[in-house]
PDB file of N, CA, C and O in Angstrom:
ATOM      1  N   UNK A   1      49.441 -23.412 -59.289  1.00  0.00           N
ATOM      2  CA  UNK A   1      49.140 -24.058 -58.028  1.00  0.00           C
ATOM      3  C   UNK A   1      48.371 -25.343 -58.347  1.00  0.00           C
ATOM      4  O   UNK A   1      47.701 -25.327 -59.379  1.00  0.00           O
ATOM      5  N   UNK A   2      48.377 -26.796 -57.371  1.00  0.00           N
ATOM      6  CA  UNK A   2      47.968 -27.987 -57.862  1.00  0.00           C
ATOM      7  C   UNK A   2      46.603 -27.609 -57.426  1.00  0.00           C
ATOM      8  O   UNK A   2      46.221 -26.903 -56.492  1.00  0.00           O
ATOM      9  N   UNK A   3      45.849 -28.387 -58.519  1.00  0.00           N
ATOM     10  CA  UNK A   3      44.569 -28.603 -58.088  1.00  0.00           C
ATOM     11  C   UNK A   3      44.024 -29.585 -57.563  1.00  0.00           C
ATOM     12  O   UNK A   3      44.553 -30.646 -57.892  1.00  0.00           O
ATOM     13  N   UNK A   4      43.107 -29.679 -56.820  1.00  0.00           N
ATOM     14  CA  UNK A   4      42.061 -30.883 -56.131  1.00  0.00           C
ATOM     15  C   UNK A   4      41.525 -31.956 -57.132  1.00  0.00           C
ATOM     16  O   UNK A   4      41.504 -31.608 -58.312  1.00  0.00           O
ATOM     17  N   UNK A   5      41.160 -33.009 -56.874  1.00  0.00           N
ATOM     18  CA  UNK A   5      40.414 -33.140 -58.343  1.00  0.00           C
ATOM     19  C   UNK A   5      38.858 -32.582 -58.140  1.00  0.00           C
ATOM     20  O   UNK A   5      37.974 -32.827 -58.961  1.00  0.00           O
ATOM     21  N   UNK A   6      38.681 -31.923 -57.125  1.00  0.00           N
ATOM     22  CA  UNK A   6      37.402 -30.875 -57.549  1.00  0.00           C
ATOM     23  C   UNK A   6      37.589 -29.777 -58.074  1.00  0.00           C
ATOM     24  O   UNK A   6      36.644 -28.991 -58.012  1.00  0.00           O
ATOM     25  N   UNK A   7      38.655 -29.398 -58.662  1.00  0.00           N
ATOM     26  CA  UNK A   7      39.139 -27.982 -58.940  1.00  0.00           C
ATOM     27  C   UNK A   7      39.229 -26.851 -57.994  1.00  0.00           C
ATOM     28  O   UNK A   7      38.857 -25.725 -58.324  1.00  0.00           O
ATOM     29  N   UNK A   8      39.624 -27.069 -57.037  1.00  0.00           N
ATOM     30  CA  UNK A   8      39.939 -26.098 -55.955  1.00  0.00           C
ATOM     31  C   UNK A   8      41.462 -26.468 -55.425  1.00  0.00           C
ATOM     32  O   UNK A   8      41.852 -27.619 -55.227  1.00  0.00           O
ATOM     33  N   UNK A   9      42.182 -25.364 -55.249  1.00  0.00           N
ATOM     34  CA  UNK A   9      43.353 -24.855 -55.032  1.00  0.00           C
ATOM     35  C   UNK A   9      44.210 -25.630 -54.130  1.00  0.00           C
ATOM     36  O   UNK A   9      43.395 -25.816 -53.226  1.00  0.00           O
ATOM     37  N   UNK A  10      45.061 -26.092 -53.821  1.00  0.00           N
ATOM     38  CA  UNK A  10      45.443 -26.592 -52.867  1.00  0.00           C
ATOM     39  C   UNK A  10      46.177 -26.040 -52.104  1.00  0.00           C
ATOM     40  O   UNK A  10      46.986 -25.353 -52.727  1.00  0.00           O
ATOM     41  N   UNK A  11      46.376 -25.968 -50.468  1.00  0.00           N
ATOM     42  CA  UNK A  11      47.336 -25.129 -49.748  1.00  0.00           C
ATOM     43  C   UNK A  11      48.624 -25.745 -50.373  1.00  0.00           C
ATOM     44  O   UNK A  11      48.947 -26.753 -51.002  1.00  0.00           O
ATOM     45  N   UNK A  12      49.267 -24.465 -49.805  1.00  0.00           N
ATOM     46  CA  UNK A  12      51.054 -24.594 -50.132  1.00  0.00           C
ATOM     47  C   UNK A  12      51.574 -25.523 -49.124  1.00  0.00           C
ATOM     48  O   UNK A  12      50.706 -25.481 -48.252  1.00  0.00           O
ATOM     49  N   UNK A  13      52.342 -26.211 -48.794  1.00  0.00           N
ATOM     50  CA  UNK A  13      52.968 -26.862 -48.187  1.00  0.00           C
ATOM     51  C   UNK A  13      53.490 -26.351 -47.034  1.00  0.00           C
ATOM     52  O   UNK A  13      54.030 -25.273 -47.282  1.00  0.00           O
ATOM     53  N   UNK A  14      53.570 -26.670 -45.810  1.00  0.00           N
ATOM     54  CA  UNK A  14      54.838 -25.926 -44.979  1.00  0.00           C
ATOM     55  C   UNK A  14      56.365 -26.181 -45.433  1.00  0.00           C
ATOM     56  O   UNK A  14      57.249 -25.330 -45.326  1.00  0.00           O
ATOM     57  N   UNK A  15      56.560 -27.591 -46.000  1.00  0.00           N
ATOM     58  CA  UNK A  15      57.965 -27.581 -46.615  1.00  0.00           C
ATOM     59  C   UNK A  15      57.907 -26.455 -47.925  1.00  0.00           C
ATOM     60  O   UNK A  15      59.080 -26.470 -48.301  1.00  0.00           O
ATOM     61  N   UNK A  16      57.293 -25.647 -48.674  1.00  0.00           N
ATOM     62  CA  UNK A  16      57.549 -24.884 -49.959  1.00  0.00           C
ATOM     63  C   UNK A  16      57.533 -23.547 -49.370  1.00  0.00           C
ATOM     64  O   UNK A  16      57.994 -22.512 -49.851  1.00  0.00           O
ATOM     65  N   UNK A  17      57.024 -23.698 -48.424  1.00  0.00           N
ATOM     66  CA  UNK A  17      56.676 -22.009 -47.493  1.00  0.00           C
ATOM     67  C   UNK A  17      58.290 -21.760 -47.065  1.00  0.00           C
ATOM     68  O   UNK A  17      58.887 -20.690 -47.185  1.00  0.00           O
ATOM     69  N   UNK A  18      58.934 -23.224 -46.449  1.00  0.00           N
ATOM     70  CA  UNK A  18      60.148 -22.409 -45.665  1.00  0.00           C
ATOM     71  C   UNK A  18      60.956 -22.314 -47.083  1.00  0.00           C
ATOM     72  O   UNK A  18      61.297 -21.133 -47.140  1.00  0.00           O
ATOM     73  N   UNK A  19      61.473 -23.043 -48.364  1.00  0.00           N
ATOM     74  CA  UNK A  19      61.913 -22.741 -49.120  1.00  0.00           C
ATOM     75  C   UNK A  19      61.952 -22.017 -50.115  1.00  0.00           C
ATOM     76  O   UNK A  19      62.854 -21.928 -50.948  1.00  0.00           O
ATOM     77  N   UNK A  20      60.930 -21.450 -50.060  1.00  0.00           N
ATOM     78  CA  UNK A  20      60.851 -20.098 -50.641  1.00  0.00           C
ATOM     79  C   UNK A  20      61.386 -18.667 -49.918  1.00  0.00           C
ATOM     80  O   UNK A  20      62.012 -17.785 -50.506  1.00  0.00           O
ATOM     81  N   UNK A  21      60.941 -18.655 -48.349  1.00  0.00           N
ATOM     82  CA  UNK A  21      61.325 -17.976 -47.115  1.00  0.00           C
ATOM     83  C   UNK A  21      63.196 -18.212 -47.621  1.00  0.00           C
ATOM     84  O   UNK A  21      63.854 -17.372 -48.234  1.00  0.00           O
ATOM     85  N   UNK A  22      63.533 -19.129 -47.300  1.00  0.00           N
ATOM     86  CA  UNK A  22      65.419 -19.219 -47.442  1.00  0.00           C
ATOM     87  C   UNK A  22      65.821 -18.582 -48.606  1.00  0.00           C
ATOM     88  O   UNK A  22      66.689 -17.709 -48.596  1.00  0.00           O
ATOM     89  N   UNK A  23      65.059 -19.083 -49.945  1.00  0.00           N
ATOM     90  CA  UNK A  23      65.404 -18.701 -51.239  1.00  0.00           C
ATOM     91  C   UNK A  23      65.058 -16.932 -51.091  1.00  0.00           C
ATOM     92  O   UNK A  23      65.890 -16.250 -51.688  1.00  0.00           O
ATOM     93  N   UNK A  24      64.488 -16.523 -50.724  1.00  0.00           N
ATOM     94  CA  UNK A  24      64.165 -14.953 -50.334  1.00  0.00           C
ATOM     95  C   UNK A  24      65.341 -14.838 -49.527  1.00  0.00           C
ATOM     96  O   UNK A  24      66.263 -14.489 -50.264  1.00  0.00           O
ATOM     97  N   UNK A  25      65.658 -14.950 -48.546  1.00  0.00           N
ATOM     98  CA  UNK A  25      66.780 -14.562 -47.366  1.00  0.00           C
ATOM     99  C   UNK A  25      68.206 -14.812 -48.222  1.00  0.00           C
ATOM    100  O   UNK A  25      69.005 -13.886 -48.082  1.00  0.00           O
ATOM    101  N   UNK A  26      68.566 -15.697 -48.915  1.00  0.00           N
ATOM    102  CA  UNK A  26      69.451 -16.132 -49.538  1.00  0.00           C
ATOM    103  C   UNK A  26      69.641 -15.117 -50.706  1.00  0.00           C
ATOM    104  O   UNK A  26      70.818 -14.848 -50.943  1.00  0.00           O
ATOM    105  N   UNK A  27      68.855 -14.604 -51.353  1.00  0.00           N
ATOM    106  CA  UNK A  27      68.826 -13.806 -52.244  1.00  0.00           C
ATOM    107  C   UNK A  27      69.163 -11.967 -51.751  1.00  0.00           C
ATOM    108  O   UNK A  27      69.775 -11.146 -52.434  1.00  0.00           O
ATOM    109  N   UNK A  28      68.685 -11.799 -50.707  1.00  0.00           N
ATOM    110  CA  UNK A  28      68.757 -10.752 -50.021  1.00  0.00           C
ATOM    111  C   UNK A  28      70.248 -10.439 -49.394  1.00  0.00           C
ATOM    112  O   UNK A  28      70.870  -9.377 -49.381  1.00  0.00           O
ATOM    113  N   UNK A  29      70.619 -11.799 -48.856  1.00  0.00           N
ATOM    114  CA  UNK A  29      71.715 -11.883 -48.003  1.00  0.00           C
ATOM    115  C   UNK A  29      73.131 -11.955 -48.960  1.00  0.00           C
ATOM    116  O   UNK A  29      74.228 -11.752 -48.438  1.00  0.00           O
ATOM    117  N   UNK A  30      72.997 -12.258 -50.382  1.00  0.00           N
ATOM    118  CA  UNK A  30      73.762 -12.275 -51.672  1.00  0.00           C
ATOM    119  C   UNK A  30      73.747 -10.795 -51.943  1.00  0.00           C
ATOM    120  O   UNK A  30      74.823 -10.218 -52.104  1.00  0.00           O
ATOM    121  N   UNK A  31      72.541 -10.098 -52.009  1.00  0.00           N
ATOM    122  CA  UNK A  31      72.314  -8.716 -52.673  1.00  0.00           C
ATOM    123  C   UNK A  31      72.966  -7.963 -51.595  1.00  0.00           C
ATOM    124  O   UNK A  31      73.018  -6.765 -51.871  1.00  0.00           O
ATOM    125  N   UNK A  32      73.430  -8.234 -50.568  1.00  0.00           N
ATOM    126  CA  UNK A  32      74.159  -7.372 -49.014  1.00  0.00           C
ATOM    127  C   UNK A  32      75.662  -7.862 -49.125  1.00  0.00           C
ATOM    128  O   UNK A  32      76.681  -7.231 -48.845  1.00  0.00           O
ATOM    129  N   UNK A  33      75.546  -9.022 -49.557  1.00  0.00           N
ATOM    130  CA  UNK A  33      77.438  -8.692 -49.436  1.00  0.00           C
ATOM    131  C   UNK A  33      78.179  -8.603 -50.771  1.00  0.00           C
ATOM    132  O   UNK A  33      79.393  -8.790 -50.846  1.00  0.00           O
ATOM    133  N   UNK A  34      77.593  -8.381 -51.567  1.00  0.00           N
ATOM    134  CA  UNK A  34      77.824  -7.508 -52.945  1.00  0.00           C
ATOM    135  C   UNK A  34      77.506  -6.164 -53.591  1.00  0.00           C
ATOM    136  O   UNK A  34      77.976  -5.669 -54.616  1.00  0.00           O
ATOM    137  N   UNK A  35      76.577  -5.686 -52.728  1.00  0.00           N
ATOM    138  CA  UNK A  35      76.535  -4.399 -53.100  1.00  0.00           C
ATOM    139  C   UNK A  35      77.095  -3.244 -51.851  1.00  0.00           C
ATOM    140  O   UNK A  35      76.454  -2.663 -50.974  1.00  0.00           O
ATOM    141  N   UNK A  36      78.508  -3.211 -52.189  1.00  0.00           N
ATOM    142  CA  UNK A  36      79.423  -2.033 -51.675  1.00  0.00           C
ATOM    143  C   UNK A  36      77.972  -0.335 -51.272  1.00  0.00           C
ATOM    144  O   UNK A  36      78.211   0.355 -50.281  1.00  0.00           O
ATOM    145  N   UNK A  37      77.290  -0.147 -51.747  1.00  0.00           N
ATOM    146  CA  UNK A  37      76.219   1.077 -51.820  1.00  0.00           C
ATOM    147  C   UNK A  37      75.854   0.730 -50.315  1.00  0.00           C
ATOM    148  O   UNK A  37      76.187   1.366 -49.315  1.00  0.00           O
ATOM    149  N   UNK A  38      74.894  -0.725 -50.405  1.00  0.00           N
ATOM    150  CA  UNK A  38      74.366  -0.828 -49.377  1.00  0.00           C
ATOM    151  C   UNK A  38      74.994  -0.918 -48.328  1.00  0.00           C
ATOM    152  O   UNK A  38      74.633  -0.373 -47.285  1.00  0.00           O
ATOM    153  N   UNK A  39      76.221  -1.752 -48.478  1.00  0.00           N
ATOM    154  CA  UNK A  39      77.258  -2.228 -47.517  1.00  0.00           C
ATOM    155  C   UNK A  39      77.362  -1.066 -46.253  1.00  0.00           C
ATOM    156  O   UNK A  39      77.045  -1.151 -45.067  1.00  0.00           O
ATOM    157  N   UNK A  40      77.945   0.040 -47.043  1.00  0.00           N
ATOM    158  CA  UNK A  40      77.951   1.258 -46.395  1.00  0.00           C
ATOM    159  C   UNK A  40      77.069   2.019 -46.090  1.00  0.00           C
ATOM    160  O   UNK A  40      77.381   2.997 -45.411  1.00  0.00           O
ATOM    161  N   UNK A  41      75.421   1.789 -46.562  1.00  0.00           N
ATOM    162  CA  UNK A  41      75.003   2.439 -45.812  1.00  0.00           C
ATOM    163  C   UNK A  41      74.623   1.678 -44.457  1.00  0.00           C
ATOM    164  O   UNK A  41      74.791   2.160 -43.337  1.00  0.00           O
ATOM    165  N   UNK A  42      74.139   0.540 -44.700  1.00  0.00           N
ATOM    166  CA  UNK A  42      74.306  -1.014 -43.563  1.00  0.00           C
ATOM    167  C   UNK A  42      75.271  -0.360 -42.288  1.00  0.00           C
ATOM    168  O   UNK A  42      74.785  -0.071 -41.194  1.00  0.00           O
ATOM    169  N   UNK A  43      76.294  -0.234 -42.532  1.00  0.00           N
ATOM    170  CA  UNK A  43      77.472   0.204 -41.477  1.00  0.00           C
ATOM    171  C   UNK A  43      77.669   1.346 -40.766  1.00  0.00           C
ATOM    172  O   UNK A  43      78.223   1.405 -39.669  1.00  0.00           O
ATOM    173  N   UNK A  44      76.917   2.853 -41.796  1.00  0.00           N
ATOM    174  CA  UNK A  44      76.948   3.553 -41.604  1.00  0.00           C
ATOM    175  C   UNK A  44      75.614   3.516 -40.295  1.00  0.00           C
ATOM    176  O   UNK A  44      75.932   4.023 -39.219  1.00  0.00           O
ATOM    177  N   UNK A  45      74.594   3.096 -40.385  1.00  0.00           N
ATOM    178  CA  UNK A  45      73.189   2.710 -39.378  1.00  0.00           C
ATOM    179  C   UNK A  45      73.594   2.314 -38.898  1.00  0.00           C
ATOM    180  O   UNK A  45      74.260   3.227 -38.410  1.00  0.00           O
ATOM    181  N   UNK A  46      74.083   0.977 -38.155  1.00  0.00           N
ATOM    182  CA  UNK A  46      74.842   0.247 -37.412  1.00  0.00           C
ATOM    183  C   UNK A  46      75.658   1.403 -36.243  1.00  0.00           C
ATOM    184  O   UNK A  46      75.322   1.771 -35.117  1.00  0.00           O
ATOM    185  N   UNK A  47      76.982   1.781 -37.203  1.00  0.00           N
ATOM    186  CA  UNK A  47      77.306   3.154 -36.076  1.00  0.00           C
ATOM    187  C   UNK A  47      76.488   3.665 -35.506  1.00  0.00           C
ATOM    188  O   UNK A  47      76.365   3.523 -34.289  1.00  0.00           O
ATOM    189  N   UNK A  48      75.664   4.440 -36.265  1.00  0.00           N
ATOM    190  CA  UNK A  48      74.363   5.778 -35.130  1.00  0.00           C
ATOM    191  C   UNK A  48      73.842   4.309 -34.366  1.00  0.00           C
ATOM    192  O   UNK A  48      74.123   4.156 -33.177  1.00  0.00           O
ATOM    193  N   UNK A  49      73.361   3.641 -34.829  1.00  0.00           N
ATOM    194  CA  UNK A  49      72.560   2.535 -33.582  1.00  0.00           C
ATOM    195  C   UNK A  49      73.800   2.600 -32.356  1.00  0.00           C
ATOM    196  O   UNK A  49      73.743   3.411 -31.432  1.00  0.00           O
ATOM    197  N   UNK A  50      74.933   1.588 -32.524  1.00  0.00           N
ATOM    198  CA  UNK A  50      75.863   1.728 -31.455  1.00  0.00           C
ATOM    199  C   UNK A  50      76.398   3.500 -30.656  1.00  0.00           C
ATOM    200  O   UNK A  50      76.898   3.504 -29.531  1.00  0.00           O
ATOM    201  N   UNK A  51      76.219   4.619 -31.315  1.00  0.00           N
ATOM    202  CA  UNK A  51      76.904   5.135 -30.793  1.00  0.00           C
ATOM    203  C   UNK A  51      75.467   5.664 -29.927  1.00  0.00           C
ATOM    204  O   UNK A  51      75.807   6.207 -28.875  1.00  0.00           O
ATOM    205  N   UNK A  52      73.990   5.635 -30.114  1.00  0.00           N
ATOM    206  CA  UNK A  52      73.078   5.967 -29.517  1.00  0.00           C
ATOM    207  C   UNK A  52      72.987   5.226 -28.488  1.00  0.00           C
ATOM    208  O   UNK A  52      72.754   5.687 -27.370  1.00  0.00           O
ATOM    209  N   UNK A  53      73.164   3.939 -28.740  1.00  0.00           N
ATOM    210  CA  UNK A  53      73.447   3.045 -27.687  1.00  0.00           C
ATOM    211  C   UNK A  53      74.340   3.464 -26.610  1.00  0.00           C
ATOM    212  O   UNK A  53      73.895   3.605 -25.471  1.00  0.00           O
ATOM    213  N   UNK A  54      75.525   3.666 -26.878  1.00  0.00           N
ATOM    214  CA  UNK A  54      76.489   3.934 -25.971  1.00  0.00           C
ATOM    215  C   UNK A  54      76.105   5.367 -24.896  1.00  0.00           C
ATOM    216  O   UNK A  54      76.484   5.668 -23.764  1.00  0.00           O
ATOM    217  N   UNK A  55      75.367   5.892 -25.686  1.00  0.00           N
ATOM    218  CA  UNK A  55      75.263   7.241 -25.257  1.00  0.00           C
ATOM    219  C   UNK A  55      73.898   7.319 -24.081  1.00  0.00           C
ATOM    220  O   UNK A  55      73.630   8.123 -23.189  1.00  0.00           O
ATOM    221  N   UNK A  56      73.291   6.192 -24.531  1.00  0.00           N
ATOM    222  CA  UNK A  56      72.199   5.811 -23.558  1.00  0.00           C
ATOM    223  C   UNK A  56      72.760   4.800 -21.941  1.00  0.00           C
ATOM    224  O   UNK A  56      72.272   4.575 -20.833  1.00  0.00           O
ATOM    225  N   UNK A  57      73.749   4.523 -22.517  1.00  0.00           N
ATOM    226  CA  UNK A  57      74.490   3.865 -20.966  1.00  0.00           C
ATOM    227  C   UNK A  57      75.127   5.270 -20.610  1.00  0.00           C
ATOM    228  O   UNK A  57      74.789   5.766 -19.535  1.00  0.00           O
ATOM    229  N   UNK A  58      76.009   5.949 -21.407  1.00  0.00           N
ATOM    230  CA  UNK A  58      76.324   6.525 -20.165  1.00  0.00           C
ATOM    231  C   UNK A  58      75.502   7.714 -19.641  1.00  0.00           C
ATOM    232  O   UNK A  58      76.006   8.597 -18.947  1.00  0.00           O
ATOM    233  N   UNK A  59      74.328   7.694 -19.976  1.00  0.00           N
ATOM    234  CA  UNK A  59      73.460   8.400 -19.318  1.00  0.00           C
ATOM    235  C   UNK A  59      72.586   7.571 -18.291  1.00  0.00           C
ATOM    236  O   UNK A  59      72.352   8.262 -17.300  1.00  0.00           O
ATOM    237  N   UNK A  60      72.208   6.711 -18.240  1.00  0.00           N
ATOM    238  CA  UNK A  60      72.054   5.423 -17.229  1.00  0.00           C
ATOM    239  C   UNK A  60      73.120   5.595 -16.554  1.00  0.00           C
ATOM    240  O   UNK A  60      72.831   5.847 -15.385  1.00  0.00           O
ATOM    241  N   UNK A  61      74.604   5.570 -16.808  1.00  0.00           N
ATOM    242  CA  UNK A  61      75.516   5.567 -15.450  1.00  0.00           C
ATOM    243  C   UNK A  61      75.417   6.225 -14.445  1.00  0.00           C
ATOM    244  O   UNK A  61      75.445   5.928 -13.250  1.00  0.00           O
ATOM    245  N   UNK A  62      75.223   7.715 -15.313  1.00  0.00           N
ATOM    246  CA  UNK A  62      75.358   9.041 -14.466  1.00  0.00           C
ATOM    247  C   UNK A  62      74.141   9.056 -13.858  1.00  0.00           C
ATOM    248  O   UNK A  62      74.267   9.502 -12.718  1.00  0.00           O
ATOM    249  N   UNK A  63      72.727   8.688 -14.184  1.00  0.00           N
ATOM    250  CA  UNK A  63      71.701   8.490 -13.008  1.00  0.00           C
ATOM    251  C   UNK A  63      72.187   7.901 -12.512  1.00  0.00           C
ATOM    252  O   UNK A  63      72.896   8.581 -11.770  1.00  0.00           O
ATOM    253  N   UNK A  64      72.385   6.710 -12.322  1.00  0.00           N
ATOM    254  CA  UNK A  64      72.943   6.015 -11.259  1.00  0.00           C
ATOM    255  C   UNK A  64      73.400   6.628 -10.136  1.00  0.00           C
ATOM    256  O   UNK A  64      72.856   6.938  -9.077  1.00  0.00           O
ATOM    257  N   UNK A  65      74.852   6.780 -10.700  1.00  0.00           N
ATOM    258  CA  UNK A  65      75.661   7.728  -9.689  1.00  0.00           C
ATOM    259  C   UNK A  65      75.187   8.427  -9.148  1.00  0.00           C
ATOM    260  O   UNK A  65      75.627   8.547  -8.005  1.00  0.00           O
ATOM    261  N   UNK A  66      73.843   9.484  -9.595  1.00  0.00           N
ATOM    262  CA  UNK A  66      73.084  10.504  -8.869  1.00  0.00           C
ATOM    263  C   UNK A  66      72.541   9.774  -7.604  1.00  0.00           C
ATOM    264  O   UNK A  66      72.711  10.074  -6.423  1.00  0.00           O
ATOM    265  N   UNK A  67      72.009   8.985  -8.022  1.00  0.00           N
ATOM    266  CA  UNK A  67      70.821   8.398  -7.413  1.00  0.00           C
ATOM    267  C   UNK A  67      71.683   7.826  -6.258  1.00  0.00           C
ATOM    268  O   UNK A  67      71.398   7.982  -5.071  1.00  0.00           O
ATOM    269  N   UNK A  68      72.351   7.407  -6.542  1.00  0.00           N
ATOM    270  CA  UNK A  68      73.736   6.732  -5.449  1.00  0.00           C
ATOM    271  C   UNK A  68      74.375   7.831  -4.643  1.00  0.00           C
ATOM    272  O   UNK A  68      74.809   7.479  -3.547  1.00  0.00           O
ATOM    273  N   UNK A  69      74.502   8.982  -4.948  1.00  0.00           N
ATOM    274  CA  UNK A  69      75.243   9.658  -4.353  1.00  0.00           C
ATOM    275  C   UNK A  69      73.857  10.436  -3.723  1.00  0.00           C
ATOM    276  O   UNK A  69      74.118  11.168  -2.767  1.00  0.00           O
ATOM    277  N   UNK A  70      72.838  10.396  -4.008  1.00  0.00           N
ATOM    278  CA  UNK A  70      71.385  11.322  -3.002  1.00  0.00           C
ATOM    279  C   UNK A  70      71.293  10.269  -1.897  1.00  0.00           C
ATOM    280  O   UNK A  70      70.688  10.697  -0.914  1.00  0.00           O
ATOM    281  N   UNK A  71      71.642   9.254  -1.810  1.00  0.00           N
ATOM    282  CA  UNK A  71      71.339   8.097  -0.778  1.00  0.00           C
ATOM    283  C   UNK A  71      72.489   7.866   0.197  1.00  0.00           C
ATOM    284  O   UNK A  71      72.480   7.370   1.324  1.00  0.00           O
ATOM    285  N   UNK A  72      73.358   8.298  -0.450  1.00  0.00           N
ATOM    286  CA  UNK A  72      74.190   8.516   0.849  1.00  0.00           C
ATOM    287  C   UNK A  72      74.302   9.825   1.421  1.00  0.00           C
ATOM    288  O   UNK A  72      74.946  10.012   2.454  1.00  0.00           O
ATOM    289  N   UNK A  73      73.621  10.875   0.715  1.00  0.00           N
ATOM    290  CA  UNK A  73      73.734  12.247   1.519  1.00  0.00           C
ATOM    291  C   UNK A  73      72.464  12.104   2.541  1.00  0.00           C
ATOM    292  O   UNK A  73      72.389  12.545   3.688  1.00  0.00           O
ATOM    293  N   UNK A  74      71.209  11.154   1.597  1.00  0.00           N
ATOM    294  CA  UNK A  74      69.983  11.081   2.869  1.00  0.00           C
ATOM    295  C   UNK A  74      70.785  10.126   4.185  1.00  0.00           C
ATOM    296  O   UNK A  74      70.287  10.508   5.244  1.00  0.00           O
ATOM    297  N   UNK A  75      71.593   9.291   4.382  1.00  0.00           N
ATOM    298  CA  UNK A  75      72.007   8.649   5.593  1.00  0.00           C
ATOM    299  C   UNK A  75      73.105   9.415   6.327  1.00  0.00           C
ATOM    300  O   UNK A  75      73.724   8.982   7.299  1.00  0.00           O
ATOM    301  N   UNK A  76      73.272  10.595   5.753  1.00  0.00           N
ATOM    302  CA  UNK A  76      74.140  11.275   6.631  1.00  0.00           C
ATOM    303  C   UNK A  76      73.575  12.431   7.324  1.00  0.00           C
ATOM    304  O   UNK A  76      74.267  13.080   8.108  1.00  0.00           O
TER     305      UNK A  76
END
């Protein structure tokens, strides 16, 4: 790290902060679409996320519908 000419440390830059940040992401994002291991497990999470997802609307639908169908039995 550069020094002061009092001998004290100098902050990092905001330009060396984000290029190191990219050079990290870049490196990560290389290590993901080459390693087939991760790939699949990546995809395999992805599914359970979407299918939990899905499974959470159609349970939101069906309240719905409840809730929709108690409101027209209260106006009758």
């Amino acid at each position: 790290m550069p020094q002061s000419p009092h001998g004290h440390h100098q902050a990092e830059t905001p330009a060396s902060g984000r290029l190191i940040k990219g050079a990290l992401i870049g490196a990560a994002a290389a290590y993901l679409l080459t390693n087939e291991a991760v790939q699949r497990s990546a995809i395999r999470s992805l599914v359970k996320v979407w299918d939990l997802a899905r499974g959470g609307v159609e349970e939101l639908k069906e309240r719905f519908q409840d809730a929709h169908a108690e409101l027209q039995a209260d106006r009758e």
